[in-house]
Steps between C-alpha positions, in 0.01 A plus 500: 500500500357145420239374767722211561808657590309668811639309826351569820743525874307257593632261202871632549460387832386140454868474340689693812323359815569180581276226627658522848419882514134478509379176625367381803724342749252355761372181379266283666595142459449164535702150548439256328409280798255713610110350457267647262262541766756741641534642154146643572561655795810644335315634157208635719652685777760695254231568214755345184403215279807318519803485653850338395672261641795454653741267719670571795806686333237695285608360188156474299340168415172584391188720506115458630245665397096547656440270148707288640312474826177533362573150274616341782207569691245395272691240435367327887878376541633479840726783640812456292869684508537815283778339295235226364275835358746738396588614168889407437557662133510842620576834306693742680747788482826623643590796699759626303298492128329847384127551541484475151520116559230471757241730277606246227427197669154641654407565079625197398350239789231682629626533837437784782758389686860353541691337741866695477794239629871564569673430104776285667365341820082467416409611754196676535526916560199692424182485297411756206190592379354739227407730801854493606671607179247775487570611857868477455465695163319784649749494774771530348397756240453731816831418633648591132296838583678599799846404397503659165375826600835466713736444221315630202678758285445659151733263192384798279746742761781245386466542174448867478878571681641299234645656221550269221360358193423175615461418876384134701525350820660188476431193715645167512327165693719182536262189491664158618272189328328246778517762730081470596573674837542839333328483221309805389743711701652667234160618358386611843800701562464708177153534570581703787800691332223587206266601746687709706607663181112592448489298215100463402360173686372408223821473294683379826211206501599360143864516569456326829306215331735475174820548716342149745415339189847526359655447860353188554591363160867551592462332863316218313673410204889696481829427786451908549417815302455871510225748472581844361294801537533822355256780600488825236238761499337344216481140576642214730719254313523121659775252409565150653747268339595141668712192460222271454403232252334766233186451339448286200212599370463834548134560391352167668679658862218813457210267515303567800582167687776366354770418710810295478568506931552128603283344709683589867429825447114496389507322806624832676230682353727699233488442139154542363586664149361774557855753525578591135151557496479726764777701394380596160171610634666730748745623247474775213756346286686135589764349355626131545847316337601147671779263396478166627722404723626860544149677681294789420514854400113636587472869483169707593429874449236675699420868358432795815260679223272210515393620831418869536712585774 
């Protein structure tokens, strides 16, 4: 099979796990009254190089950083508040996105770290790092180990009992649109049906991704939708259709980067272009119709031969 069609658990997982799931939940702080000669103390005892900032309700206002410090200092100014020093424009992330988002935002600004706030209130909740999505990664792939083993059983023994020219499990996941709360639940939950089928990880990876991709495209841009899977000995055949807007230009929409989500929810963190994309690279065979005003029809084929299980 083609080099990039190979998907790692590591990669499924920065879909599945969400921000909340790995990151760190004790945050050293500051207020933005605080002096910057405390700031020092702060920085030095705790061994970071910054620290956000917060108010009383820990609703974040800022963040300061040692470069912060350091051009104050040199700067021979008198002891001055925090809030005078502090960076305001800050980029963070919310709980409740997919890792996928963080590991994007590290790439794209350069970042090794983010503040992670409450989506509705804020408020500051945790912290996430690169070391933290690696640590949570790990984690979890050895929970995945334990459970599995638990509920693991042969597909192959399904198949055999059946007597019949033709034979598939059949799957169906409703998909309500704006519903960011439980997005990427559908995917996860096949993910686990696949697996404890004994599906090969590697063909459970690239449905897991595709299956996201097309979830999240429903939750984005369609009132609701539905994701059908049918599992056969040879292959694993994916179908989503929604009520959305459609596509207009079908061939522009599998750019890498184009996108037609409004602004509120590239804001979110959702939205990047990068889902049609995704899909065909996971896929063997793909297969997309759209009428505007009437939604999508995207079908994707993944072949069990491709992997010698």
């Amino acid at each position: 099979m083609a080099e990039d069609k190979r998907f790692t658990r590591a990669q499924e997982l920065v879909y599945e796990l969400k921000v909340s799931e790995v990151m760190t939940r004790q945050v050293i702080t500051v207020r933005p009254e605080n002096s910057m000669s405390q700031l020092r103390r702060i920085l030095k005892e705790n061994f970071i190089s910054g620290t956000p900032v917060v108010n009383g309700n820990r609703h974040m206002v800022g963040v300061v950083s040692i470069e912060d410090f350091i051009n104050w200092l040199n700067s021979g100014e008198d002891d001055t508040k925090i809030e005078e020093k502090m960076s305001r424009d800050v980029k963070t992330i919310c709980a409740d996105e997919p890792l996928v988002h963080a590991v994007s935002r590290f790439k794209e600004f350069g970042f090794g770290r983010l503040p992670v706030i409450e989506r509705k209130t804020g408020d500051l909740v945790g912290i996430i790092t690169k070391g933290d999505i690696i640590k949570g990664i790990l984690k979890q792939i050895e929970i995945d180990y334990h459970e599995e083993e638990i509920h693991r059983y042969r597909a192959s023994h399904i198949f055999e009992d059946i007597v019949a020219d033709h034979a598939a499990l059949t799957m169906q996941y409703n998909v309500s649109g704006g519903d960011f709360k439980n997005a990427g639940k559908s995917s996860s939950d096949l993910k686990k049906t696949l697996s404890r089928l004994n599906i090969h990880p590697k063909i459970i990876r690239r449905v897991a991704i595709a299956t996201y991709e097309m979830e999240m495209n429903i939750v984005i841009f369609a009132k609701k939708g539905e994701i059908k899977v049918e599992v056969m000995p040879e292959l694993i055949k994916i179908e989503a259709k929604d009520s959305g807007p459609g596509i207009p230009d079908i061939e522009k929409a599998m750019q890498s980067g184009y996108s037609t989500a409004p602004d509120w929810v590239r804001e979110m963190g959702f939205g990047a272009g990068m889902g049609l994309n995704n899909i065909k690279k996971c896929s063997d065979e793909m297969d997309l119709k759209s009428q505007v005003g009437k939604g999508i029809h995207l079908t994707f084929i993944i072949k069990m031969e491709k992997e010698k299980v």
